[in-house]
N, C-alpha and C positions, 0 to 999 in steps of 0.2 A: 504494500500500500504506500510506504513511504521507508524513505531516512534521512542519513546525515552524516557528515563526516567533520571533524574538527581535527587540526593542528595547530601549532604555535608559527606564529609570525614575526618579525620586525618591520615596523609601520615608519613611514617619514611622518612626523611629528607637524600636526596645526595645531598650536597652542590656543584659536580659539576656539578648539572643540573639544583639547583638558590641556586647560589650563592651571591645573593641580599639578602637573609635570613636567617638573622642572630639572634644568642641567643637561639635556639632552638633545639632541635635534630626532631621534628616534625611538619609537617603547616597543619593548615586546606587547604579544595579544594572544589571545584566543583566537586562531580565524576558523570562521566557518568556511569548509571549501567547498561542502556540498548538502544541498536540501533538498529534496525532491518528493515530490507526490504521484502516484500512479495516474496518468491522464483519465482513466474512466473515476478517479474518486477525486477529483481537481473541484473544486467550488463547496465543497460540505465542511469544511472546517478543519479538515486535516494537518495542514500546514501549519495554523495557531497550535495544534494541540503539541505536533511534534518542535515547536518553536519553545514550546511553553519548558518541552522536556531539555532543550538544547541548551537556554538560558537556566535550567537548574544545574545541568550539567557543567557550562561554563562559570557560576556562581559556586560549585567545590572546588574548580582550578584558581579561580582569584584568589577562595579564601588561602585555597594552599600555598600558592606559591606568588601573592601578592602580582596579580598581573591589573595594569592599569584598565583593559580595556577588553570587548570582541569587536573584530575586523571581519568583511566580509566585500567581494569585488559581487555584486547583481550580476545574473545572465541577461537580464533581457528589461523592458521598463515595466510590465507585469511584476517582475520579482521586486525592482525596485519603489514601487508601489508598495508592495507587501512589506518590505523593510523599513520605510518610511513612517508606516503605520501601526508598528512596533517601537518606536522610538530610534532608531539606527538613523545618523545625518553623514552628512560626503565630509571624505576627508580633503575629498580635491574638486577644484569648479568641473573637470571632466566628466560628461555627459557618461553614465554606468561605471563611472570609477568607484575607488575603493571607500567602503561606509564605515562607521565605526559607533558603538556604544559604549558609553561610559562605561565603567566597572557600578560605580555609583548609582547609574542605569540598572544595571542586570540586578543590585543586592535590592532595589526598591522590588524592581518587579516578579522577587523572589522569595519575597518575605510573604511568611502568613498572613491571610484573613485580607 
């Protein structure tokens, strides 16, 4: 029906989207490389839910190992939609370039109730 794939990244650094991190021109991340939904179950909710598991998933790797952020490059403007409306903003003015969410992001929308 669906999945996902995560790795670790190094991002070039726009300090107006954390601006919490400092001393570097580049942070590690969480990137997401891959999301996907089976095309006959595309529109019923899928993607939130496995989203929902992705951001708990990447909310044990910050706590662990203090990463600033998740990274992810959109396949197409559909995905970027989808991103957008999760909270994830561009790291670069590049039309499907690379998004990013806060870490500060992921602990909000990962806490209980």
């Amino acid at each position: 029906m669906g999945f996902y794939a995560l790795s670790f990244a190094i991002s070039r650094l726009n300090r107006g989207v954390l601006p919490d991190f400092t001393g570097f021109d580049r942070f590690p991340s969480v990137r997401l490389e891959w999301l996907g939904v089976q095309q006959a179950c595309q529109g019923a909710g899928l993607g939130t839910i496995i989203m929902g598991r992705v951001l708990s998933a990447c909310r044990e790797i910050i706590d662990a190992a203090q990463i600033p952020a998740v990274t992810l490059t959109p396949a197409d403007e559909r995905s970027e939609r989808f991103y957008t409306r999760i909270g994830f903003v561009p790291l670069t003015r590049r039309k499907l370039g690379e998004m990013v969410l806060p870490a500060k992001d992921v602990i909000e929308a990962t806490e209980p109730g």
